[in-house]
Structure formats: structure tokens, C-alpha cells
GUTOR-559733 format. One record per residue (C-alpha): residue number from 1; residue in one letter; chain; x, y, z. Coordinates in steps of 0.05 Angstrom, whole numbers, plus 5000, padded with zeros to 4 digits. Layout:
! GUTOR-559733
{miti NUM, A, A, {X, Y, Z}} ...
***
This chain:
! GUTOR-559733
{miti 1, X, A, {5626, 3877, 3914}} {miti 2, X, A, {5642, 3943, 3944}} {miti 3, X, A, {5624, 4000, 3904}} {miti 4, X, A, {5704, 4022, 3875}} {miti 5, X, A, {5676, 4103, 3883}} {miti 6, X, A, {5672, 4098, 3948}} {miti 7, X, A, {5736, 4080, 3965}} {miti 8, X, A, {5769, 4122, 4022}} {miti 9, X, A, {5835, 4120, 4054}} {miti 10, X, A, {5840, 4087, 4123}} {miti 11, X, A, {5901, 4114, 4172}} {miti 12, X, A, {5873, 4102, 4232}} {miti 13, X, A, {5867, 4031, 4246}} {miti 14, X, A, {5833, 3984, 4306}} {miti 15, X, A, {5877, 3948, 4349}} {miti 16, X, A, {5848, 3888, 4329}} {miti 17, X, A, {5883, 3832, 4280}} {miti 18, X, A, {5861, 3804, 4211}} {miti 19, X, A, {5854, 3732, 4223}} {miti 20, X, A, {5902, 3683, 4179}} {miti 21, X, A, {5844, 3658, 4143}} {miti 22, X, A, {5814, 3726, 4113}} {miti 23, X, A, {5885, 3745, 4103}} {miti 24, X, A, {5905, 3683, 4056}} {miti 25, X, A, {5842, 3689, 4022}} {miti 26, X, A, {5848, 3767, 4013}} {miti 27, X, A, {5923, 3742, 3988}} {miti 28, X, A, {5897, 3694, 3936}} {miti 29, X, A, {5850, 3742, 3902}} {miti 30, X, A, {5918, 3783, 3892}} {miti 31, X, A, {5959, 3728, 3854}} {miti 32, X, A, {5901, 3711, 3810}} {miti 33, X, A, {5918, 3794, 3783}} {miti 34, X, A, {5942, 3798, 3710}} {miti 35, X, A, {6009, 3804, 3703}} {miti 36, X, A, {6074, 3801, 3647}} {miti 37, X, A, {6081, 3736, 3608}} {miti 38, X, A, {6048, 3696, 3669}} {miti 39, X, A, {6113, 3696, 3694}} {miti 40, X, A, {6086, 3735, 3761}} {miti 41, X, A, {6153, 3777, 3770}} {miti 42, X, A, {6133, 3804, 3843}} {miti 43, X, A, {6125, 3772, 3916}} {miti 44, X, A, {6093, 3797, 3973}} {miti 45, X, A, {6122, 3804, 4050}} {miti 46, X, A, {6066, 3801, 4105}} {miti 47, X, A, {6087, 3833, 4169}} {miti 48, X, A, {6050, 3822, 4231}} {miti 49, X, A, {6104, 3816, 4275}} {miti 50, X, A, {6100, 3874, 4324}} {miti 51, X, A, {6170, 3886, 4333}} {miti 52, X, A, {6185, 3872, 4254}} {miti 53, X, A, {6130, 3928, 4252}} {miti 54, X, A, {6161, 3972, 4308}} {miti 55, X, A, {6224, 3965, 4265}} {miti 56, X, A, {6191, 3984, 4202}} {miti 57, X, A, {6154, 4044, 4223}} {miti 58, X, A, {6206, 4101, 4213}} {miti 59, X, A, {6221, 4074, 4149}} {miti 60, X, A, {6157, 4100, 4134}} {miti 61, X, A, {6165, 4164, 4169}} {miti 62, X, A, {6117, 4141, 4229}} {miti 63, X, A, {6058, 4160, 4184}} {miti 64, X, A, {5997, 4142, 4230}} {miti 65, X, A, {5982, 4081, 4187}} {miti 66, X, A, {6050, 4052, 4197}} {miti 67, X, A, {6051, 4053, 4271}} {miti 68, X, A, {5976, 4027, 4283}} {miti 69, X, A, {5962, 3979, 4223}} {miti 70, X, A, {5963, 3901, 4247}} {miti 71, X, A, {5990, 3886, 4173}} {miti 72, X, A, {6035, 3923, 4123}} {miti 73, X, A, {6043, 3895, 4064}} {miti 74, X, A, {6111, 3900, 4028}} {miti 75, X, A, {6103, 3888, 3942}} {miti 76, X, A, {6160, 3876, 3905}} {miti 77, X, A, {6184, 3875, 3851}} {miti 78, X, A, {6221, 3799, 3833}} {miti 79, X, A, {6254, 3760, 3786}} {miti 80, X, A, {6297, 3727, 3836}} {miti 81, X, A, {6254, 3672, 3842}} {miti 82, X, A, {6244, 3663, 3756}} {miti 83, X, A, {6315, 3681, 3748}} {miti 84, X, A, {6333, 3611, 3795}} {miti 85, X, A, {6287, 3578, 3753}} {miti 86, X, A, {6313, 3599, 3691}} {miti 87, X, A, {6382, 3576, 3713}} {miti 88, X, A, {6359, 3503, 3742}} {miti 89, X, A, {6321, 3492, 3664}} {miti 90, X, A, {6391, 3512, 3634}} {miti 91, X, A, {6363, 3575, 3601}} {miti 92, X, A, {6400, 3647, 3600}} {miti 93, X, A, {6361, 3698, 3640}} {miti 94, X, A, {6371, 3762, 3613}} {miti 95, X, A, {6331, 3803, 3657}} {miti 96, X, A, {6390, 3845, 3697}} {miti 97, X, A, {6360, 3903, 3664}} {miti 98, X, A, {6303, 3965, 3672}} {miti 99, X, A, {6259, 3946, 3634}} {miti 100, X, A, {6256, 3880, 3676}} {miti 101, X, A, {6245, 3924, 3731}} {miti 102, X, A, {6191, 3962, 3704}} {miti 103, X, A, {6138, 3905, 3692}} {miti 104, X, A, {6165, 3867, 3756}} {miti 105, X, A, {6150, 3931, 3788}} {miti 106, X, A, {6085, 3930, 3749}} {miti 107, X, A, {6061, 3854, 3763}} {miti 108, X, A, {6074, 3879, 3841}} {miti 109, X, A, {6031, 3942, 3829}} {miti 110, X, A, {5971, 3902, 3804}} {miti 111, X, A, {5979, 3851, 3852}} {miti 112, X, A, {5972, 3902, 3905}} {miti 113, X, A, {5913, 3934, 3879}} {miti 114, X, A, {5871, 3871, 3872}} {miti 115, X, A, {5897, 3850, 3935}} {miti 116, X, A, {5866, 3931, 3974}} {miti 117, X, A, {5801, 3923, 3936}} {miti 118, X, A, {5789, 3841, 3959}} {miti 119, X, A, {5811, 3873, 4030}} {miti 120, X, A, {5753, 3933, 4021}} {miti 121, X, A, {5706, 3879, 4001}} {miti 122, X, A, {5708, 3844, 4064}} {miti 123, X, A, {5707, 3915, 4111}} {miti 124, X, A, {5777, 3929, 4116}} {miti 125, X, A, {5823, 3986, 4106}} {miti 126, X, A, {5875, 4007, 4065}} {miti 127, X, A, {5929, 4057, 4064}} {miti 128, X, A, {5982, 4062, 4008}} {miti 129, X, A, {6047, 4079, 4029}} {miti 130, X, A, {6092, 4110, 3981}} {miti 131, X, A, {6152, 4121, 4033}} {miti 132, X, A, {6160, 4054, 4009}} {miti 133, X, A, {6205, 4073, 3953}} {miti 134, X, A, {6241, 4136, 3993}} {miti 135, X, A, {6277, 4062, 4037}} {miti 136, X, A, {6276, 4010, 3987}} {miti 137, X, A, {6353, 3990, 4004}} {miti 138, X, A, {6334, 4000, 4085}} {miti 139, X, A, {6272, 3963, 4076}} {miti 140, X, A, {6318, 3911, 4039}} {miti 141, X, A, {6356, 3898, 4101}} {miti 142, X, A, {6295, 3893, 4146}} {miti 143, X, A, {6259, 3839, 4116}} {miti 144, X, A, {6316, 3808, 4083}} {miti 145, X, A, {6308, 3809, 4009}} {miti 146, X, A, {6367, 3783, 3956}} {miti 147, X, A, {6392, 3805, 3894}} {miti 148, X, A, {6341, 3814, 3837}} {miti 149, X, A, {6282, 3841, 3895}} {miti 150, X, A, {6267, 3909, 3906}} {miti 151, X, A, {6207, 3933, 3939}} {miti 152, X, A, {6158, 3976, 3909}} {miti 153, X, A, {6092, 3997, 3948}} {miti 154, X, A, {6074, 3976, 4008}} {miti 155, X, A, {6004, 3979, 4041}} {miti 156, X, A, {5974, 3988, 4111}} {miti 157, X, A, {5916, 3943, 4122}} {miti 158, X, A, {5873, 3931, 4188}} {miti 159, X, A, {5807, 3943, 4214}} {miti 160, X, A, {5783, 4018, 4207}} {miti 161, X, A, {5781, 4058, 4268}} {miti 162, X, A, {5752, 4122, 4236}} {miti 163, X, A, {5705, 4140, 4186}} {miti 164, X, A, {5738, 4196, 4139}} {miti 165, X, A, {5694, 4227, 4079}} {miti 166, X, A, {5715, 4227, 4011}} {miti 167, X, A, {5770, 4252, 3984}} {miti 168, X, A, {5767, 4307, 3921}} {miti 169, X, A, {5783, 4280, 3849}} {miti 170, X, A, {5792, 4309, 3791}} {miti 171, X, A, {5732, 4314, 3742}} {miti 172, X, A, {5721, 4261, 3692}} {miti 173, X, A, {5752, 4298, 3634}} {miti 174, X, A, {5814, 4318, 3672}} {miti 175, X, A, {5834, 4247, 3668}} {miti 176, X, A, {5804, 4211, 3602}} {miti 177, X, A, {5827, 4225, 3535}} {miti 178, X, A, {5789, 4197, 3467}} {miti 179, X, A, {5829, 4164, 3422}} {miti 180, X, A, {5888, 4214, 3422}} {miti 181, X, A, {5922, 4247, 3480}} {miti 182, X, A, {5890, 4325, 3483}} {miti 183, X, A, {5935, 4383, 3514}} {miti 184, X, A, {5913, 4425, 3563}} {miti 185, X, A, {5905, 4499, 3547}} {miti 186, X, A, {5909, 4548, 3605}} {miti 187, X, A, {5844, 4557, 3608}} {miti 188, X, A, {5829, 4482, 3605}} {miti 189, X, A, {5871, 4474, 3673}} {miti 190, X, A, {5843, 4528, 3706}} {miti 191, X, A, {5773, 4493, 3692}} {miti 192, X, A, {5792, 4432, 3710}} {miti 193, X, A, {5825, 4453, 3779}} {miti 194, X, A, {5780, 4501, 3793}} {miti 195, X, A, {5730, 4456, 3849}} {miti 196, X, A, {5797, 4426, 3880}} {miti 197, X, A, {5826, 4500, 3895}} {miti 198, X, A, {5775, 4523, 3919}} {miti 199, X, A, {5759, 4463, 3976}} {miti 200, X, A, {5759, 4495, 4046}} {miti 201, X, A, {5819, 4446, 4058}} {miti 202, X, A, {5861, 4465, 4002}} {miti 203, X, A, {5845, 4543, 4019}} {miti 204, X, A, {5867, 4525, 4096}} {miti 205, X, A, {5925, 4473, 4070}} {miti 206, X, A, {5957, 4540, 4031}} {miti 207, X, A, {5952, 4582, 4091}} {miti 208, X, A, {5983, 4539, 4139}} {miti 209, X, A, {6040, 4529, 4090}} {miti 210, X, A, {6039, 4600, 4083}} {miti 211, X, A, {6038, 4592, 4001}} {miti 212, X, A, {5991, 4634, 3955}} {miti 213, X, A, {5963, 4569, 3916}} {miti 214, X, A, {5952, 4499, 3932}} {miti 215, X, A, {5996, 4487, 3881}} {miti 216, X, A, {6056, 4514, 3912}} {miti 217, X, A, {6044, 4472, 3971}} {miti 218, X, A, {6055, 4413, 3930}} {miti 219, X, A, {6121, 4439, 3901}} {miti 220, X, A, {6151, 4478, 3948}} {miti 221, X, A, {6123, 4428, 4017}} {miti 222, X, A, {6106, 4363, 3997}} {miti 223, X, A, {6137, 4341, 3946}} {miti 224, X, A, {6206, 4396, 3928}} {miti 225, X, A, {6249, 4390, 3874}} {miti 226, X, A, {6307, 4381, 3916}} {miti 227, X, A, {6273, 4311, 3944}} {miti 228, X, A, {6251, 4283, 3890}} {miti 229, X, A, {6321, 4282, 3873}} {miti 230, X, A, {6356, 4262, 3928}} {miti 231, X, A, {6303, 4201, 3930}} {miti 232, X, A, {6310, 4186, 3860}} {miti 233, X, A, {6384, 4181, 3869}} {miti 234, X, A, {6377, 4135, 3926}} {miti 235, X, A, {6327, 4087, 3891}} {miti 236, X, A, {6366, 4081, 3826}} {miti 237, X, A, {6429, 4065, 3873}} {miti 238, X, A, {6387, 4008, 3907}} {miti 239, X, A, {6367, 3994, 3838}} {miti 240, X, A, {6430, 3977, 3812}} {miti 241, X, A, {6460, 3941, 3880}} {miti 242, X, A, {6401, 3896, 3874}} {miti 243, X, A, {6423, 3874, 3802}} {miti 244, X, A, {6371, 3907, 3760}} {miti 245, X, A, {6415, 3961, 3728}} {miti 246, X, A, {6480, 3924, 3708}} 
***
């Protein structure tokens, strides 16, 4: 077992692919993750088809990972497959709602995470791929998905072709709270966010933005007000088309 702290993201893949066998057996350590009920509300979509992955690469914005990964794995969320059962066994699904979303979206989530660190264990890599959810409803139409399946993360996995260092985290106390949730006083963030400001690549990320903090990178480049919206609208559209929010 692969240490989980040193886990680093992989976007730069071999041209080389992962053989059916290590794939089904990196799949089968995913389904065995917990999930709502037992009722494993998710499926996955394994693309190795080149063109299918030619196709799929704008979708994700031709990040590096996209184009070069032998494998992207699409998780999503589903109860079309319970919902059928449901309706064979002459019971009343009643699962057209968010909250059906959210743990579907949830089983797929854990699914996907057991399913990276089986694929670290045996010396891949993995890259998550959060354009996922920016073209749910195109991604729909590419790989064909019905009513009651929406995708929610999908993940680049091949052979590494680089060696990157670690990526910055926040310190321990940043993240963990003891028995009740404790604010954060000014002081208290400045603390805490005081190493990852202060990272030559934060300092160099700020100037090439031309921002005066890292933190207006993230709000002003990366990730803007004005996106998140536009996105949010999109996915809660596909949402609703795909029978979750009736």
C-alpha cells in the first residue's frame, strides 16, 4: 500500500495502455467502496477508444491529461439502473429528486476515489478532472447516458510520464476541527495561509496574472464569479432534463 501523503497529480501520461486485466481489477477495488443503502447509485464509463477520447477531449478543455491519458474515467451519478429495478419488483421509486442526486453523486465520488488510490497502488497515475461537471449534458450525448444518469467526476489514468513534486497543503489545523466547528479569526487565516502565499509559485502565479495576492488569482482568474454561475446554471439545467429535479 502506497503511502496516501505522497500522492501527486499525474498530467502527463506514457503512451502506453493499461492492460484489461489491471484495469478490471483496479475497477473491482472501486465497487467494493461504501456507498448509500447498498443500493450503489453510480456507474462508471471506461473510455479507451481513441477517437471516443479525441471526441472527449475539448469537453475537458484539452487539459494535458485529457488529450494524453490511455483511460478517462467518467463517474456518475445513477439510479437509472435501481429505478428499473424498482419498477420490475412493482415498487414506487421516488428518487426524481436532489437529494437522490446528492448521494448518487456521492456513491460515484467514493467509488472514484477508491478506484485512483487501487490505480496508485499498482504505479499508475491519476488526474481529477473537474471540467467534468462544466459538460455534464455534452458529455451526456457522447457516451450516451439516459434519463436518471448524470456524470459527476471524471478521472485521467495512464502510466506517468513525469515525475512532479508535491503539491502545497494546508496545515493540519486549517482543515480539522474537534468536536465543534471553530471560526477563523483574521489572524487565524493569515496563519494558516501564510506558507502557501508565500511559495515561489504562488508569488510568480500572482504576477503573471498581474493580481496583488494569490488570492485574487483564484477569484478574479480561475475560478470568477461570473463562471461559477453560468456553470451552475448549466448543470442544474442538465440536472433537471436528466430527471433528477422534477
Amino acid at each position: 500500500m502506497e503511502n496516501l501523503a505522497n500522492h501527486v497529480t499525474i498530467r502527463k501520461f506514457r503512451d502506453k495502455p493499461v492492460n484489461d486485466e489491471l484495469l478490471r481489477d483496479i475497477l473491482e477495488n472501486g465497487i467494493r467502496a461504501s456507498n448509500t443503502g447498498n443500493m450503489q447509485w453510480y456507474s462508471i464509463v471506461v473510455t479507451t477508444d481513441k477517437d471516443l477520447l479525441n471526441q472527449m477531449a475539448p469537453l475537458h478543455f484539452n487539459q494535458r491529461p485529457a488529450v494524453t491519458a490511455p483511460v478517462i474515467l467518467t463517474f456518475c451519478a445513477d439510479i437509472n439502473r435501481f429505478y428499473k429495478w424498482c419498477v420490475l419488483n412493482k415498487a414506487i421509486p421516488g428518487y426524481d429528486n436532489f437529494l437522490s442526486f446528492f448521494n448518487a453523486a456521492t456513491d460515484a465520488l467514493l467509488a472514484a476515489q477508491n478506484i485512483c488510490i487501487a490505480a496508485e497502488n499498482h504505479g499508475l497515475g491519476i488526474c481529477y478532472l473537474g471540467t467534468c461537471v462544466y459538460n455534464a449534458a455534452e458529455l451526456i450525448t457522447l457516451l450516451k447516458l439516459p434519463q436518471r444518469v448524470v456524470p459527476v467526476t471524471s478521472v485521467a489514468l495512464g502510466w506517468p510520464d513525469e515525475t512532479p513534486d508535491l503539491t502545497d497543503r494546508l496545515p493540519f489545523e486549517a482543515i480539522i476541527h474537534r468536536n465543534t466547528y471553530r471560526d477563523y479569526e483574521d489572524m487565524d487565516i493569515k496563519i494558516l495561509y501564510k506558507e502557501k502565499e508565500s511559495l515561489a509559485s504562488s508569488l510568480q502565479f500572482a504576477l503573471e496574472n498581474g493580481k496583488e495576492s494569490l488570492a485574487q488569482v483564484f477569484t478574479d482568474v480561475r475560478y470568477k464569479k461570473q463562471d461559477n454561475e453560468y456553470f451552475s446554471e448549466k448543470f442544474l439545467s442538465t440536472l433537471k432534463t436528466q430527471g433528477f429535479l422534477s
